[in-house]
PAZATI-346054 format. One record per atom (N, C-alpha, C, CB): residue in one letter; x, y, z. Coordinates in steps of 0.1 Angstrom, whole numbers, plus 2048, in hexadecimal, padded with zeros to 3 digits. Glycine has a CB too. Layout:
<pts>
aXYZ ...
</pts>
This chain:
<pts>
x18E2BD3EA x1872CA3EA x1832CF3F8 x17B2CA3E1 x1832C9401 x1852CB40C x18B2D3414 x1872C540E x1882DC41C x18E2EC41F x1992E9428 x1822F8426 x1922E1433 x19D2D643D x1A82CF438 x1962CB441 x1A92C742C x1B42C3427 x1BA2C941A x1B22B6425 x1B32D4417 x1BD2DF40F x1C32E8417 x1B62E7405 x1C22EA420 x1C82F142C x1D42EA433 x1BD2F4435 x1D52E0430 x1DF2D9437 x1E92CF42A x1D62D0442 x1F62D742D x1FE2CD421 x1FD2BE424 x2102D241E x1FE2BA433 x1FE2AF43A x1F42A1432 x1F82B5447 x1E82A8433 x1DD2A342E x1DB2A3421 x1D52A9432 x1E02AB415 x1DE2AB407 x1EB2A3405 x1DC2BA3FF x1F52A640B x201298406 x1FA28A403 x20F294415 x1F228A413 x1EE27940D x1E5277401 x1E7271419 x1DB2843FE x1D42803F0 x1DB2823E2 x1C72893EE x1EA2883E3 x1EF28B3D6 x1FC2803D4 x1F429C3D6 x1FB2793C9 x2022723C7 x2152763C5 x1FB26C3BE x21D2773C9 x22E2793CF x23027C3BF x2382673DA x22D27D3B0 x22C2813A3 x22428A3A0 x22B27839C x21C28B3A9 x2122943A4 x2152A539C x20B2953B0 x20A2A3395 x20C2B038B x2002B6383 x2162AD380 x2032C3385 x1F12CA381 x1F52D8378 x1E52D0393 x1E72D8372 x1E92E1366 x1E12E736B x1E72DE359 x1DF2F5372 x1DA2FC37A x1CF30336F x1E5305382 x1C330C372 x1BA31136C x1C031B367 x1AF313372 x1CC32436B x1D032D367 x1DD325359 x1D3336376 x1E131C358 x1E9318350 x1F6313356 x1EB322347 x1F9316364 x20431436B x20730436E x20231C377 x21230036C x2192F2372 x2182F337C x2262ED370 x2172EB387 x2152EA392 x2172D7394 x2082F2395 x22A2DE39B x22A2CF3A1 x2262CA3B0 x2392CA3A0 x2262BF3B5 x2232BB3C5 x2272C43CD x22A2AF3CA x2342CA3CB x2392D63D6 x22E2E33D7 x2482DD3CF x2312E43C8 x22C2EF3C5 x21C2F23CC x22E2EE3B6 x2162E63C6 x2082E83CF x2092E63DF x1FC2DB3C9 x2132DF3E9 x2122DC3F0 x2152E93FA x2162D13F0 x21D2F03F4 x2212FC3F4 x21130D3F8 x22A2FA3E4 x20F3093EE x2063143E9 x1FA3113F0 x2033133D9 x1F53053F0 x1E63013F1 x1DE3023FC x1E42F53EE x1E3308409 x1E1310414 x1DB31E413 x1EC31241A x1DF323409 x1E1331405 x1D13313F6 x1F73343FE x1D23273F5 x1C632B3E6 x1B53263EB x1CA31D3D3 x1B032B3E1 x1A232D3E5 x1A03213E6 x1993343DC x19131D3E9 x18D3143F2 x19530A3FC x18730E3EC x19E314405 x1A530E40D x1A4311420 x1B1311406 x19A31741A x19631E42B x18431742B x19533842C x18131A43F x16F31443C x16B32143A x16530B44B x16C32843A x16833943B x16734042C x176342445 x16C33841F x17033F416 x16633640D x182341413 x168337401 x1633303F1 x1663263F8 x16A3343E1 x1593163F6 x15E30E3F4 x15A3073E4 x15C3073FE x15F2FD3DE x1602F53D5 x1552EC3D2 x16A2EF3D7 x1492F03C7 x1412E73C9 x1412DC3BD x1342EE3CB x1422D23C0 x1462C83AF x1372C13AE x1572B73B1 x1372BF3A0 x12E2BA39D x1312B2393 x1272C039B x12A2AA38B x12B29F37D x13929B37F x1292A636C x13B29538D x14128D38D x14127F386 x14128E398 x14A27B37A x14C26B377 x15626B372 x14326236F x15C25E379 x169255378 x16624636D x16D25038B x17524536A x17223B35F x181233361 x16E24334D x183225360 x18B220366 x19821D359 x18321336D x19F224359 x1A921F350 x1B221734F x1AE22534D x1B4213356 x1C120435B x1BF1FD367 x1D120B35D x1C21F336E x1C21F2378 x1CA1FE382 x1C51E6379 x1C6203388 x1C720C395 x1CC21A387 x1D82043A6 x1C721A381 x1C422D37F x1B922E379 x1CE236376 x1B223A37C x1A523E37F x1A524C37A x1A123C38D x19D24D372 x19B25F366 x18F26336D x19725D350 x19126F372 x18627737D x186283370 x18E27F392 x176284371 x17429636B x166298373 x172298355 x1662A8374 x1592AF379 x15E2B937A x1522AB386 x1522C537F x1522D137C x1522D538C x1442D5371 x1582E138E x1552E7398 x1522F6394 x15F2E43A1 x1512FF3A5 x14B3073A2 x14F30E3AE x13E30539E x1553193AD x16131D3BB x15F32D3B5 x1783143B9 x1563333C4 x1553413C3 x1503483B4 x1623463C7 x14333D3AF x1413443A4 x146341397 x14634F3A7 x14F33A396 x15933438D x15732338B x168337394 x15432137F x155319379 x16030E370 x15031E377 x166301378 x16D2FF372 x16B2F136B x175301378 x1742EA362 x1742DF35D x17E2D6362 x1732DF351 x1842CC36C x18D2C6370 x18A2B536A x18D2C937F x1992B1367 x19D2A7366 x1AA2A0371 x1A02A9359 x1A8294373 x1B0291378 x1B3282379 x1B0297382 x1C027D37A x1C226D37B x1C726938B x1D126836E x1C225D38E x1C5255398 x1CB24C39A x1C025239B x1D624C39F x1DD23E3A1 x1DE2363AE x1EA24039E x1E02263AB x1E121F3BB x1EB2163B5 x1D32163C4 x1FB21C3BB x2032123B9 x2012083C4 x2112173B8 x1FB20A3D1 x1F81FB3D6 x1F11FE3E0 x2041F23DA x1ED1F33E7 x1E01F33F0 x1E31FE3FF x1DD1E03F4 x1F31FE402 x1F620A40D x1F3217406 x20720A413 x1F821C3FD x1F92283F7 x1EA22C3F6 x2012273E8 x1DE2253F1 x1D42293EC x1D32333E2 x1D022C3F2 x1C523A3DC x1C723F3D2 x1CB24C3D4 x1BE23D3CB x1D32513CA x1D925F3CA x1DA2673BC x1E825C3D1 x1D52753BD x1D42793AF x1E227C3B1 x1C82863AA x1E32763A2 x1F2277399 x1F3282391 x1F526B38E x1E628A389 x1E429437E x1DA29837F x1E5290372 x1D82A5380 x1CE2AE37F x1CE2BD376 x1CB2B138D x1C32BD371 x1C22CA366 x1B62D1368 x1C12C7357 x1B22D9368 x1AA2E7366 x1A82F135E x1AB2EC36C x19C2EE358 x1992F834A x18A301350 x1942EC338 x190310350 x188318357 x17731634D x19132A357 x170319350 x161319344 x15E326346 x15130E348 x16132D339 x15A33E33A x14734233E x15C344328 x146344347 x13B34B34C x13034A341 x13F35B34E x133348336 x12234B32D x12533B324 x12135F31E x12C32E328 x129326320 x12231732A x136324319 x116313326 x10F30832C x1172FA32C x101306325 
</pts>
């Protein structure tokens, strides 16, 4: 969530795992290209613009080396619900989100 390494495909390559794939808030597939592509260009990607504030962050360990992330963020006003999985196929690679989803939260629900 970092404005610095969403600004740079360089830098999010190494956090996105080479399968990676996301179910965007708007409903859109979005493969590794695709984000690596784009993600220069979308919000919280500048220091100057919206950034990304997360919260209720917790992870829960599902296998050895993958890891189920959820928390809420909150980007210009907007409210979202994200999921995502982590993988470490090995100790060079480190961890890398493999799957991520986003479910927008309408404005009037707690």
């Amino acid at each position: 969530m970092d404005p610095r390494v969403r600004a740079s495909r360089e830098a999010s390559r190494q956090w996105l795992d080479p399968d990676f794939v996301e179910v965007g808030a708007s409903g859109r597939r979005w493969t590794l290209e695709d984000v690596l592509a784009g993600l220069p260009d979308m919000a919280g990607s500048t220091d100057t613009g919206p950034r990304y504030e997360p919260s209720d962050i917790q992870g829960v360990l599902l296998a050895p080396g993958l890891v189920h992330l959820t928390y809420e963020t909150v980007l210009d006003g907007r409210r979202a619900r994200r999921s995502s999985l982590w993988r470490r196929r090995d100790a060079e690679s480190g961890w890398r989100m493999y799957y991520h989803q986003a479910t927008p939260v309408p404005p009037a629900t707690e």
